[in-house]
C-alpha positions as CSV (number, residue, x, y, z in Angstrom):
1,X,-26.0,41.4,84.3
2,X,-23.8,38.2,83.2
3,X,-23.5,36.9,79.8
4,X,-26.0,34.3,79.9
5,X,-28.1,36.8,81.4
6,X,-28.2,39.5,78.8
7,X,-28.2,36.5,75.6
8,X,-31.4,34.8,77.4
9,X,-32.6,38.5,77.4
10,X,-31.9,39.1,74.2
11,X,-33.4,35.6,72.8
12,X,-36.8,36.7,74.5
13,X,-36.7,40.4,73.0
14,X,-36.3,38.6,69.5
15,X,-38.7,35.8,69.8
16,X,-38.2,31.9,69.2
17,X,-38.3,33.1,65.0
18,X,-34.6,35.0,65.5
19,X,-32.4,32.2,67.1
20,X,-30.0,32.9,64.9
21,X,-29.5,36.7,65.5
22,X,-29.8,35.7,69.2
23,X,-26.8,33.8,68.9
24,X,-25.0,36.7,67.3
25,X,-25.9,39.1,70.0
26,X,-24.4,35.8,72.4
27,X,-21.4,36.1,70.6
28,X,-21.0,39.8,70.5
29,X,-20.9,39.7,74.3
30,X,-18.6,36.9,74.5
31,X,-16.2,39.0,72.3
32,X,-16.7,42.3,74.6
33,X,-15.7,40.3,77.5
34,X,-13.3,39.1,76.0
35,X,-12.3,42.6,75.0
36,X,-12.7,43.4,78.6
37,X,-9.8,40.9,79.9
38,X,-7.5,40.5,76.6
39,X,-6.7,42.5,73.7
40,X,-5.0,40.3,71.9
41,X,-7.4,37.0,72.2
42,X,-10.1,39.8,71.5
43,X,-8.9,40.4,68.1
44,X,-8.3,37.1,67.5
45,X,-12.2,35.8,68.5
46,X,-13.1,38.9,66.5
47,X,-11.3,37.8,63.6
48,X,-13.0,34.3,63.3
49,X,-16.2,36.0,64.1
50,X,-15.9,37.7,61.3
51,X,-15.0,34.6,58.8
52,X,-18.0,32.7,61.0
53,X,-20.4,35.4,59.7
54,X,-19.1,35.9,56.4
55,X,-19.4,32.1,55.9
56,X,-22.7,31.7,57.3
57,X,-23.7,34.6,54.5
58,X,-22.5,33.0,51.9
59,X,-24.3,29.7,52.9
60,X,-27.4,31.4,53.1
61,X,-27.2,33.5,50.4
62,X,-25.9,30.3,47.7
63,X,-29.1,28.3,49.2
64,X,-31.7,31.1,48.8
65,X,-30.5,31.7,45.4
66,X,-31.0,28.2,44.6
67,X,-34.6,28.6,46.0
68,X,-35.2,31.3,43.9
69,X,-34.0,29.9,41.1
70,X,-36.4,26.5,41.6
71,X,-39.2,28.9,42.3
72,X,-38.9,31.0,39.3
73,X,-37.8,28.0,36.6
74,X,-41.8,26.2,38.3
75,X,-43.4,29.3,38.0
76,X,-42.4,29.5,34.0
77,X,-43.2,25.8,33.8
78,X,-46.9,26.5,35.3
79,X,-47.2,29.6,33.1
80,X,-46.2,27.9,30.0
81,X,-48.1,25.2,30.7
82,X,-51.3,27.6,31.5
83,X,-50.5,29.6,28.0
84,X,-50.7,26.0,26.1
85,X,-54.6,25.4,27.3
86,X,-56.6,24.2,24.6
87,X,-58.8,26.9,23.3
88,X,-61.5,26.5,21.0
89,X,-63.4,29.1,18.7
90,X,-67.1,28.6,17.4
91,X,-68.7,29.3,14.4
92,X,-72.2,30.1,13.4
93,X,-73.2,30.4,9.8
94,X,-77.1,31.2,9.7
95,X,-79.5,32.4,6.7
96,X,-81.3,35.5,7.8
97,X,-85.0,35.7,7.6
98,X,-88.6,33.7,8.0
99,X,-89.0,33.0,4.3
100,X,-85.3,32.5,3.8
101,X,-85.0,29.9,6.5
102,X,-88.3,28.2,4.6
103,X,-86.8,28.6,1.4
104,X,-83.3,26.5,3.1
105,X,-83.1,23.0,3.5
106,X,-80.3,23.4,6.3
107,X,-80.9,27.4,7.9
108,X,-77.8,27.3,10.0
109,X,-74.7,25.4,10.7
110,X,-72.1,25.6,13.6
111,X,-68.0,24.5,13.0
112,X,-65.6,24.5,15.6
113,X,-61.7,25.5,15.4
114,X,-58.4,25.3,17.3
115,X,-57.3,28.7,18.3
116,X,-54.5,27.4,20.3
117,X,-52.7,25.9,23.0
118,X,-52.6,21.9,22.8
119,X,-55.1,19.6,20.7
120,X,-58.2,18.7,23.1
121,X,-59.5,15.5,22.8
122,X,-62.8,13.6,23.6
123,X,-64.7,16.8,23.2
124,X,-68.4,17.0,23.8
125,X,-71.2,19.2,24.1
126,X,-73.8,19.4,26.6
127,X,-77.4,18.8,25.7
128,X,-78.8,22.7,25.4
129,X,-82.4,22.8,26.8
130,X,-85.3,24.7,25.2
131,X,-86.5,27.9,26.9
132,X,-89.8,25.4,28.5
133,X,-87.7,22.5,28.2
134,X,-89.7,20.1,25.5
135,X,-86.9,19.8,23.7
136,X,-82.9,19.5,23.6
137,X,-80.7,20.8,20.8
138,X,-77.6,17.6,20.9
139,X,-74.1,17.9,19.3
140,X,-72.3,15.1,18.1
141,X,-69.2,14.7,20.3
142,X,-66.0,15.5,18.1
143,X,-62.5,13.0,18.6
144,X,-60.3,16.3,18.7
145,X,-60.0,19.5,16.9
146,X,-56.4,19.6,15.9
147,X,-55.2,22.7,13.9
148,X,-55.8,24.2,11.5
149,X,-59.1,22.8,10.1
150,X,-62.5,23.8,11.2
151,X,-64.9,20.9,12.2
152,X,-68.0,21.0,11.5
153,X,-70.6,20.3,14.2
154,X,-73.4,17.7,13.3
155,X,-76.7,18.6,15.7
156,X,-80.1,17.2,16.1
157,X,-82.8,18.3,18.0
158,X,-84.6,16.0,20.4
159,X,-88.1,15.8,22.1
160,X,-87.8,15.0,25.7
161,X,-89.2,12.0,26.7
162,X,-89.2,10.6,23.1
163,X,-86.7,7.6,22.4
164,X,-83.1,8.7,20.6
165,X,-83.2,7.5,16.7
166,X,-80.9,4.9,15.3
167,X,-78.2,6.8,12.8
168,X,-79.7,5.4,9.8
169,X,-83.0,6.3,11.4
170,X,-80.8,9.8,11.5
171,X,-80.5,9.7,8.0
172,X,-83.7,9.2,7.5
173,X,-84.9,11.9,9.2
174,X,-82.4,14.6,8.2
175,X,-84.7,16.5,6.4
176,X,-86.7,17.2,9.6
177,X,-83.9,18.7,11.5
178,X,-84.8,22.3,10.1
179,X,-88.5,21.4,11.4
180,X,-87.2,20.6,15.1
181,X,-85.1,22.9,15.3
182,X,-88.0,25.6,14.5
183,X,-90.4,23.7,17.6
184,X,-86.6,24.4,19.5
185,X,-86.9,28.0,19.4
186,X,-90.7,28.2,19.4
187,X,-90.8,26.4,22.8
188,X,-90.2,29.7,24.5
189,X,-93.3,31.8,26.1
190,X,-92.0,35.0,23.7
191,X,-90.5,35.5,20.4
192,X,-90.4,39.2,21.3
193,X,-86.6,39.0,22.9
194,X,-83.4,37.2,21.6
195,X,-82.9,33.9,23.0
196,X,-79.7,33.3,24.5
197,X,-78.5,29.0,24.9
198,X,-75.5,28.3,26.9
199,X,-73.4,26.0,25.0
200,X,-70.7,24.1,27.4
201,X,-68.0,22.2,26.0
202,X,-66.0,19.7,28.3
203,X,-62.6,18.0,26.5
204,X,-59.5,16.2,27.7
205,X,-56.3,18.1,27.9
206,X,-54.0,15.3,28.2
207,X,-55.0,13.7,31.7
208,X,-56.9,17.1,32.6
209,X,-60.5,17.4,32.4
210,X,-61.5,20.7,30.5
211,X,-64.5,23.2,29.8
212,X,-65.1,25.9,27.8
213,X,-68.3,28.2,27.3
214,X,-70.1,29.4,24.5
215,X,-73.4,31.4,23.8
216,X,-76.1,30.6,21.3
217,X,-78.1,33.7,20.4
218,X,-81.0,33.8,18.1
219,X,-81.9,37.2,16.6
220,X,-86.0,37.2,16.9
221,X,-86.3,40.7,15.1
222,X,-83.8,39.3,12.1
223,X,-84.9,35.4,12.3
224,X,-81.3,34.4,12.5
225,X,-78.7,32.9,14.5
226,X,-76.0,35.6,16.0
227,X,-72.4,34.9,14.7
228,X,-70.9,36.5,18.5
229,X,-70.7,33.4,20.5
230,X,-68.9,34.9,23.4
């Protein structure tokens, strides 16, 4: 078989991926032909061979360390930048108990707190429906929550259907929010289990658009809001 013969061989064996260790099996039958015909040119070919491949390592091998290098300085720049998420805690502070929630002008209040990452901004709360849907329990939407103080969350509760109050209609009214927020949990078809309310929070991280997710849970047997929000 003739040299071209056995490198076109050798190219197909390899596949169009390995044109590069093609080429090395071409040369290594240019050098034993070489060998073949004339020591001394032999060693010479084999010599530059040698400082051919020893180059073309070190090429490869200073690029692909670069590479790797890039590769590993993003994948700490994606990881930091993951670690630094906003993330928010809430709070629930209820009074336990029919008479006690009677007896309360305000039964239960909720405060949100930066527990790290960077300061979200523009946060807001999704309206939470009642269990048949008569009424919707409404946060006030918050600037940020920068670290470390707690914000407190101001709430209303809403009849469907019925046309949102003025704030100093708000204010007016403020003494009815313990009222509404009893219809709230009573619009369910059975105080017997806990009621569980999804609470979703959206916020800005920088140009991002966020969202986080919280549980409401009121205890039926101990009349109370749950302080695990998980």
């Amino acid at each position: 078989m003739t040299t071209f013969g056995r490198f076109i061989k050798a190219a197909g064996l390899l596949g169009g991926g390995s044109v590069v260790l093609a080429i090395l099996l071409f040369l290594i039958t240019i050098i034993e032909h070489i060998r073949d015909h004339n020591v001394e040119v032999f060693y010479l070919v084999l010599l530059a061979a040698v400082f051919f491949c020893f180059g073309a390592y070190q090429a490869w091998h200073d690029e692909n360390r670069k590479y790797l290098a890039i590769a590993s300085e993003k994948e700490n720049i994606e990881r930091k930048y993951f670690d630094e998420r906003p993330r928010l805690g809430l709070s629930v502070h209820s009074i336990e108990g029919p008479k006690a929630w009677m007896e309360h002008g305000v039964p239960v209040t909720f405060e949100i707190q930066h527990l790290g990452g960077r300061v979200p901004t523009s946060v807001r709360f999704d309206p939470i429906p009642s269990k048949q849907g008569k009424f919707l329990l409404q946060f006030d939407s918050i600037a940020h929550v920068d670290p470390p103080h707690v914000k407190a969350m101001n709430w209303d509760v809403i009849e469907v259907g019925v046309p949102l109050l003025s704030a100093k209609d708000r204010e007016k009214t403020a003494s009815l929010k313990k009222d509404m927020l009893l219809l709230f949990l009573k619009d369910t078809p059975s105080l017997l289990a806990d009621l569980e309310y999804p609470l979703v929070v959206n916020f800005t991280d920088g140009e991002q658009l966020r969202t986080q997710y919280f549980h409401l849970t009121f205890e039926t047997s101990k009349y109370r809001f749950s302080t695990n929000t998980a």
